[in-house]
C-alpha positions as CSV (number, residue, x, y, z in Angstrom):
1,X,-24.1,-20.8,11.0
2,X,-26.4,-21.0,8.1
3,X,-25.3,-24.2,7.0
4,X,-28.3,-24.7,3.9
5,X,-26.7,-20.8,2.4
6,X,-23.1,-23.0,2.6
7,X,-25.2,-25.8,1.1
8,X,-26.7,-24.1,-1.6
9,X,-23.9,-21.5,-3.0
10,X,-21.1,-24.9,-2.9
11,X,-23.8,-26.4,-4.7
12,X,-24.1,-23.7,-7.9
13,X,-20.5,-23.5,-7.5
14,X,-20.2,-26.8,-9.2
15,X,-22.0,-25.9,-12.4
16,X,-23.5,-29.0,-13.2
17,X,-27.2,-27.2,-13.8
18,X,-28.7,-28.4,-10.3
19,X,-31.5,-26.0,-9.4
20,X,-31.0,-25.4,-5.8
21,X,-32.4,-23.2,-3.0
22,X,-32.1,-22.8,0.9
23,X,-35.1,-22.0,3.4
24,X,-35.8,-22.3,6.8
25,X,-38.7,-23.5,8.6
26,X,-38.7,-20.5,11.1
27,X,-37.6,-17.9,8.8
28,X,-40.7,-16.1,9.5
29,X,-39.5,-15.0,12.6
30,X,-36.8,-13.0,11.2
31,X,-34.4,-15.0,13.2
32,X,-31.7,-15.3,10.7
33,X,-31.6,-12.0,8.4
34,X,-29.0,-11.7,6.5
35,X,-25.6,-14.2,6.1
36,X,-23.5,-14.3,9.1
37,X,-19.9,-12.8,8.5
38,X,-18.1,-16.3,9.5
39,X,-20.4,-18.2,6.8
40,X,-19.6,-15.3,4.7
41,X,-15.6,-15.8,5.2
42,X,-15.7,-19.3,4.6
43,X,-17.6,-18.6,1.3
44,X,-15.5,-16.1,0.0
45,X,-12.0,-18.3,0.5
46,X,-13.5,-20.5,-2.4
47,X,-14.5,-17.4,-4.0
48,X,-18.6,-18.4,-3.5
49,X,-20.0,-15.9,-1.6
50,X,-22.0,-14.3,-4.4
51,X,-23.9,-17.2,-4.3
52,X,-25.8,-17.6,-1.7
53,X,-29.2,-16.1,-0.8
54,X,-28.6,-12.8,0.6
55,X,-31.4,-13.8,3.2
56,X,-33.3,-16.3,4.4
57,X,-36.8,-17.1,2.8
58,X,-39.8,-19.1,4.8
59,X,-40.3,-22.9,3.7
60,X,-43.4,-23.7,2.5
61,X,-45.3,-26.7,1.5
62,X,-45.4,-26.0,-1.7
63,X,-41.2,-25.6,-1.7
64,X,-41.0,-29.3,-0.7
65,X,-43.7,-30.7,-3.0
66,X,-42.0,-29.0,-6.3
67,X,-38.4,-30.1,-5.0
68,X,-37.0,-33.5,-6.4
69,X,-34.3,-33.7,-3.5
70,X,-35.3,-32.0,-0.2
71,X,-32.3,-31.9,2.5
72,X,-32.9,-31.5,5.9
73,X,-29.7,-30.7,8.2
74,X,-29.9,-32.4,11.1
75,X,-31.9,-34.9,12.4
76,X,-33.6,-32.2,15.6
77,X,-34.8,-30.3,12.4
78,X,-36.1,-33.1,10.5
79,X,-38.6,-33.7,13.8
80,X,-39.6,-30.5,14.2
81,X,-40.9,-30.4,10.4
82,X,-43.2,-32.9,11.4
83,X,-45.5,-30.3,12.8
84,X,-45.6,-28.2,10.3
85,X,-45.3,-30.2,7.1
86,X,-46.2,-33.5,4.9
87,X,-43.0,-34.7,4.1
88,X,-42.2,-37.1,1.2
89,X,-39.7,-39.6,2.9
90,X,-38.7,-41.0,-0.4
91,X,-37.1,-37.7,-1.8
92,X,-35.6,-36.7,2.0
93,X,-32.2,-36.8,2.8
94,X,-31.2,-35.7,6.1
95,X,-27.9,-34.9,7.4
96,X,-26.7,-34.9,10.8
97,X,-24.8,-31.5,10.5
98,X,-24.5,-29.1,14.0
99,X,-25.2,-25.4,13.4
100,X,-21.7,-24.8,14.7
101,X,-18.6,-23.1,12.9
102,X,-16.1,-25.4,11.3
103,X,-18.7,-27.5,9.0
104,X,-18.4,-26.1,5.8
105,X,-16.0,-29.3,4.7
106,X,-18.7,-31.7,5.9
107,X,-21.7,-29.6,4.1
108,X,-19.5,-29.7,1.1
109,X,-18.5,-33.5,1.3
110,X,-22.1,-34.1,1.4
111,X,-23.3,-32.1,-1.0
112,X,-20.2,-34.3,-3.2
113,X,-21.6,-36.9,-2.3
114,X,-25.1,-36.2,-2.8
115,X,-24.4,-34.6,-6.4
116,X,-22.8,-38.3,-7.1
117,X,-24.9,-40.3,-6.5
């Protein structure tokens, strides 16, 4: 569903100057080319769709070190980073978000409520 591409182009849509990017932890593996067409519809009914990452980049260590806010979403993610990565717990959030269509309003309430706080 490519929930962190929904993530990141609601996110510039708001304009307040937050720096944001998606990655994946297995993007590696080619897995997830290119935005799905149903993320892509949802997207472009709030006129979005130019931005989010065309395709989906690796996450690397260095990605979470430089980041001031890293999002993880959903908690079966979150432990399977544990393998792979030192994560600082005090700049994590994670959401419990399936990979399922219909969760763009959730990704986007979150990221609301994120951005407020």
């Amino acid at each position: 569903m490519y929930r962190s591409r929904m993530a990141e182009a609601y996110t510039k849509s708001l304009g307040k100057g937050h720096e944001v990017s998606s990655s994946g932890i297995q993007a590696e593996l080619g897995l997830n080319g290119n935005i799905d067409p149903v993320t892509l519809e949802e997207l472009e009914k709030d006129g979005i769709s130019h931005l989010a990452t065309a395709t989906w980049r690796q996450t690397t260590q260095s990605m979470l070190n430089d980041a001031d806010i890293v999002v993880i979403l959903s908690k079966s993610l979150r432990n399977d980073m544990d393998d792979e990565y030192k994560i600082d717990e005090s700049k994590t959030r994670v959401w419990d978000i399936l990979d399922v269509d219909g969760v763009y309003d959730k990704i986007k309430s979150n990221v609301d409520s994120l951005i407020s706080s």
